[in-house]
LONU-60715 format. One line per field, with one value per residue: x, y, z of N, C-alpha, C in turn; residue number from 1; residue in three letters. Coordinates in Angstrom, 1 decimal. Layout:
N
neast [X  ...]
nnorth [Y  ...]
nup [Z  ...]
caeast [X  ...]
canorth [Y  ...]
caup [Z  ...]
ceast [X  ...]
cnorth [Y  ...]
cup [Z  ...]
n [NUM  ...]
res [ALA  ...]
END
This chain:
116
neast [93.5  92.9  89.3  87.0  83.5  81.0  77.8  73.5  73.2  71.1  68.4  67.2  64.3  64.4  64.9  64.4  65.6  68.7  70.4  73.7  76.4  79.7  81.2  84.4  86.7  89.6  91.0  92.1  89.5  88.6  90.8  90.7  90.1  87.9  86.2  83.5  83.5  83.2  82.2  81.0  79.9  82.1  83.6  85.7  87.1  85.5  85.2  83.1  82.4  83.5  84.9  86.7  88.6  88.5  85.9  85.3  83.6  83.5  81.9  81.4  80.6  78.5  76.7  76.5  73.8  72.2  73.1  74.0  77.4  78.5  79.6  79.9  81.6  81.3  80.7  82.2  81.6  81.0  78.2  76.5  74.2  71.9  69.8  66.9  67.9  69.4  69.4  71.6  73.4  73.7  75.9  79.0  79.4  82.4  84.1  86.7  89.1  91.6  94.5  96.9  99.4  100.2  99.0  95.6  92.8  90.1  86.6  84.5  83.0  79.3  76.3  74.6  71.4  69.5  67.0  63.7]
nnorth [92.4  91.1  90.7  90.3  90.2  90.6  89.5  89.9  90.3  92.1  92.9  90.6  88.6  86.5  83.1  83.3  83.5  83.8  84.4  84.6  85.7  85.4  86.4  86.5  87.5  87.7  85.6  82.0  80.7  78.1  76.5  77.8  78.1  79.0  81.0  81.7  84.3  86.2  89.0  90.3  93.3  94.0  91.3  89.1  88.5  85.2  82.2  81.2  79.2  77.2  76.1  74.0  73.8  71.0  70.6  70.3  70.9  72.5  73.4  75.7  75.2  76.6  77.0  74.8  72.6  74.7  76.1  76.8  75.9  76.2  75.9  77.4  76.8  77.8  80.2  81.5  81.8  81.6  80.5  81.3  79.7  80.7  79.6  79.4  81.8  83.0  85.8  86.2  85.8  87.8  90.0  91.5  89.8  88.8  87.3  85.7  84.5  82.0  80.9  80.4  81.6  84.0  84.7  85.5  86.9  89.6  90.2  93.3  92.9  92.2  93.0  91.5  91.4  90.4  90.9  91.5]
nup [131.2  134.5  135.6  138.3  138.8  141.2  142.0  142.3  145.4  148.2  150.0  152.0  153.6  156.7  155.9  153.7  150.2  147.7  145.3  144.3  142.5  140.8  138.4  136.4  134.4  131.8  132.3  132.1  133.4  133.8  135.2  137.9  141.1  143.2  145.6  148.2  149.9  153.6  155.5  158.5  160.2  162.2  162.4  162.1  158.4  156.8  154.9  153.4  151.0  149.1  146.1  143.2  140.7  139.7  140.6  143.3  146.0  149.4  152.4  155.2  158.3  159.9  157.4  155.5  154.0  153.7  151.6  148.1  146.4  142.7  139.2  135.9  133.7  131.1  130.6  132.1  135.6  139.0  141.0  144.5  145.6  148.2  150.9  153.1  154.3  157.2  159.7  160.8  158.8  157.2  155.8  153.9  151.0  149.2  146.2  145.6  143.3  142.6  141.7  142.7  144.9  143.5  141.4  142.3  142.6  143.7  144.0  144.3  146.2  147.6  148.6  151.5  153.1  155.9  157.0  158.8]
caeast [93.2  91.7  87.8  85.9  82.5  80.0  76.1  73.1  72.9  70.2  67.6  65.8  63.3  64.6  63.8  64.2  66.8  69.3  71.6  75.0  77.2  80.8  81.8  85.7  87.2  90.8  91.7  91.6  88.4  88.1  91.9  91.2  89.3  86.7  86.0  82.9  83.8  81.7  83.0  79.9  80.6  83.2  83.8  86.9  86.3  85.3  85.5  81.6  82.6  84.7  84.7  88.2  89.1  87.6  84.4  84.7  82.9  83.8  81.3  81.7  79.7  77.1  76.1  76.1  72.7  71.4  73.9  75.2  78.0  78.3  80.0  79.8  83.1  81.4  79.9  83.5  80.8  80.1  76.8  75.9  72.2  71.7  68.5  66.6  68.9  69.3  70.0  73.1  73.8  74.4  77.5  79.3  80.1  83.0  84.6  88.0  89.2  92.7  95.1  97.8  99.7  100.5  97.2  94.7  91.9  89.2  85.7  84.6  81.9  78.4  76.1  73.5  71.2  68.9  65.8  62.3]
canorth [92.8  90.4  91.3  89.7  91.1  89.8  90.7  89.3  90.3  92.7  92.5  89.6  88.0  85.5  82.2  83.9  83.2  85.0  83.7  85.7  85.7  85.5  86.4  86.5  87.5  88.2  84.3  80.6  80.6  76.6  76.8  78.5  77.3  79.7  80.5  83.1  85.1  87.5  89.6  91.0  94.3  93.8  90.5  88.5  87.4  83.9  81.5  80.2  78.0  76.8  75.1  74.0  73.6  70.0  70.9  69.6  71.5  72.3  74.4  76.5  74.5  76.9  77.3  73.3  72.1  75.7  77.6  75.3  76.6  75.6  76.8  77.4  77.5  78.9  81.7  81.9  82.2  80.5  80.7  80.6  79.7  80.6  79.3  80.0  82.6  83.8  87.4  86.4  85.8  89.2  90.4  91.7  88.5  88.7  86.4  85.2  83.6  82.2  79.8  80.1  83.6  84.9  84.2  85.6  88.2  89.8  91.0  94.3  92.7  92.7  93.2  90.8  92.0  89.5  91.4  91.6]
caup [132.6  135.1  136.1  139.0  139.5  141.9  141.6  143.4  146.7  148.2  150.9  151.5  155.0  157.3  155.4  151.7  149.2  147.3  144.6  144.4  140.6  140.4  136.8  135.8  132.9  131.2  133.0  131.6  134.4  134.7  135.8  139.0  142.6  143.5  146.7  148.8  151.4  154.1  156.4  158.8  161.0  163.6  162.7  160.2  157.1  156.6  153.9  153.2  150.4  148.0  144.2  143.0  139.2  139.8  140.5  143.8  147.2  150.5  153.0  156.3  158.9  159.5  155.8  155.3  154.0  152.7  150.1  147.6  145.0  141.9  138.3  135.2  132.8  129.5  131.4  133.5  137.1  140.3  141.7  145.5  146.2  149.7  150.7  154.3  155.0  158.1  160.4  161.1  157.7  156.9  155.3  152.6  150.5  148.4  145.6  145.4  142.0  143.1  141.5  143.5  145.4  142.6  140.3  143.3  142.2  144.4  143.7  145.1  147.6  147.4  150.6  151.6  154.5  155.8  158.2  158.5]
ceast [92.1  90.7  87.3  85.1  81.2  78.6  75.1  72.4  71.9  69.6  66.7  65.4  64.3  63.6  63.9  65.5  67.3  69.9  72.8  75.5  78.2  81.2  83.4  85.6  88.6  91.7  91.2  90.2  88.6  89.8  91.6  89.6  88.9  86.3  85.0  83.0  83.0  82.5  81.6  80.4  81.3  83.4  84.8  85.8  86.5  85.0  83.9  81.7  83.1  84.4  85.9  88.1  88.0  86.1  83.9  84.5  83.3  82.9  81.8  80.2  78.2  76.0  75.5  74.3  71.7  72.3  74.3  75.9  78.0  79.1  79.4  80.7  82.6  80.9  81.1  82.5  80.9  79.3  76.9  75.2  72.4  70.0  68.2  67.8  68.3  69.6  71.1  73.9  74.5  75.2  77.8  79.9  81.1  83.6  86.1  88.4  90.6  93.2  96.3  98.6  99.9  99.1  96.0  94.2  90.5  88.3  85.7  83.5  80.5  77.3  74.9  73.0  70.1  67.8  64.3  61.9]
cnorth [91.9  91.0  90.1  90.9  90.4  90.6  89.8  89.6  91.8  92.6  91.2  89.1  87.2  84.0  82.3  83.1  84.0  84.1  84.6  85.0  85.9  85.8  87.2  86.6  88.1  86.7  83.5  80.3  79.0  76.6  76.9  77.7  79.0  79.8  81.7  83.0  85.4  87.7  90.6  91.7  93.4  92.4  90.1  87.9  85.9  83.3  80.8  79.3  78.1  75.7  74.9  73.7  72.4  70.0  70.1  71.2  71.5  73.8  74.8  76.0  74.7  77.5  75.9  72.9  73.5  76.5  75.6  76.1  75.9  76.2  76.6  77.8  78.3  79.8  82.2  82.2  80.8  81.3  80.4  81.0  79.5  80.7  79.4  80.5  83.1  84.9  87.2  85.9  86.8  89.4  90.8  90.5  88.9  87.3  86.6  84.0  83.5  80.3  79.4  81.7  84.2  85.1  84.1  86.9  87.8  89.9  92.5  94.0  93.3  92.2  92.3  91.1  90.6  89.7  91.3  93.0]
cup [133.2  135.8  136.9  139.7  140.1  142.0  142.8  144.6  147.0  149.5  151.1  153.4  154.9  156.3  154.2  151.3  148.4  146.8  144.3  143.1  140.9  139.4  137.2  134.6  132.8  131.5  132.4  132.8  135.1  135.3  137.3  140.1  142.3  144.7  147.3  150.3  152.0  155.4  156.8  159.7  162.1  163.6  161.7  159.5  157.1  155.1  153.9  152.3  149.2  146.9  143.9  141.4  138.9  139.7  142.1  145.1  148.3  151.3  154.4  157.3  158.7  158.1  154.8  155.2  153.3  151.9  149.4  146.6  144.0  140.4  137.0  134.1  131.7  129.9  132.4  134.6  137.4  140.6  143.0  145.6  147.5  149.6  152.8  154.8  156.4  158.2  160.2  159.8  156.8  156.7  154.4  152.2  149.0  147.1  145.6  144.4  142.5  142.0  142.1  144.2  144.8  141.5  141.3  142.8  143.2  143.8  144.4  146.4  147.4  148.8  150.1  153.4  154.8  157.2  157.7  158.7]
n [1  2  3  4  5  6  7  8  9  10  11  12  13  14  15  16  17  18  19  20  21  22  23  24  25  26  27  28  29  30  31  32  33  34  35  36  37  38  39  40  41  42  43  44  45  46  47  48  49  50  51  52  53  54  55  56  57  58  59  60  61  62  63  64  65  66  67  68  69  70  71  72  73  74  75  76  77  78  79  80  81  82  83  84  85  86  87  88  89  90  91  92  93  94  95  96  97  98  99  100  101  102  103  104  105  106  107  108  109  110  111  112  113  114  115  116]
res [UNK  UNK  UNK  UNK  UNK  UNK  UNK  UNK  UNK  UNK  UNK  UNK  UNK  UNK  UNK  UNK  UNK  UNK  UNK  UNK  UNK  UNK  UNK  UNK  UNK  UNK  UNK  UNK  UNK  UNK  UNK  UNK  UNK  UNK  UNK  UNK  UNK  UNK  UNK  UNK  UNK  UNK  UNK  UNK  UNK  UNK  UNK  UNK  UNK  UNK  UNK  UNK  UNK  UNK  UNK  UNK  UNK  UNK  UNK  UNK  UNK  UNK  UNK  UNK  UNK  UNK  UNK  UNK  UNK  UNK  UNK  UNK  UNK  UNK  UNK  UNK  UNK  UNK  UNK  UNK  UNK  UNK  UNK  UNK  UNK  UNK  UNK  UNK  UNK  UNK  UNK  UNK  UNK  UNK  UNK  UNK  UNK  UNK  UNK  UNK  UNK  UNK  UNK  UNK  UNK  UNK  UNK  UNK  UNK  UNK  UNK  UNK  UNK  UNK  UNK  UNK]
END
């Protein structure tokens, strides 16, 4: 049975940091692209950034220069370090472990608030 569960997230000041966990399990892990979501009220979900098998990166403009992802195959996780977060940062951030439409697993979303 495939497991993605994401941890992490919490309250933190404008300016703070937060690092968010991916963990997978029941999957070859380095196999699969990696990718974190966030879907904040009344808005779609968006793609904040992505890791592929390779190990290569791709960011969501406004996230460029403060989150970076990153993995870890013997631990099956990605890590994003978000760093001066902002308000509008806010969201539930999900993971998506995907290797192709058929080999696509969620997390359950974990909330990141980001007030003073």
């Amino acid at each position: 049975q495939v497991q993605v569960v994401e941890s992490g997230g919490g309250l933190v000041q404008p300016g703070g940091s937060l690092r968010l966990n991916c963990a997978a399990s029941g999957i070859i892990f380095s196999m699969y692209a990696v990718g974190w979501y966030r879907q904040a009220p009344g808005k779609q979900r968006e793609l904040v950034a992505r890791i592929n098998n390779g190990g290569n990166t791709n960011y969501e403009d406004s996230v460029k220069g403060r989150f970076t992802i990153s993995r870890d195959n013997a631990k099956n996780t990605v890590y994003l370090q978000m760093n001066s977060l902002k308000p509008e940062d806010t969201a539930v951030y999900s993971c998506n472990v995907r290797m192709n439409a058929v080999w696509d697993y969620w997390g359950q979303g974990t909330q990141v608030t980001v007030s003073s």
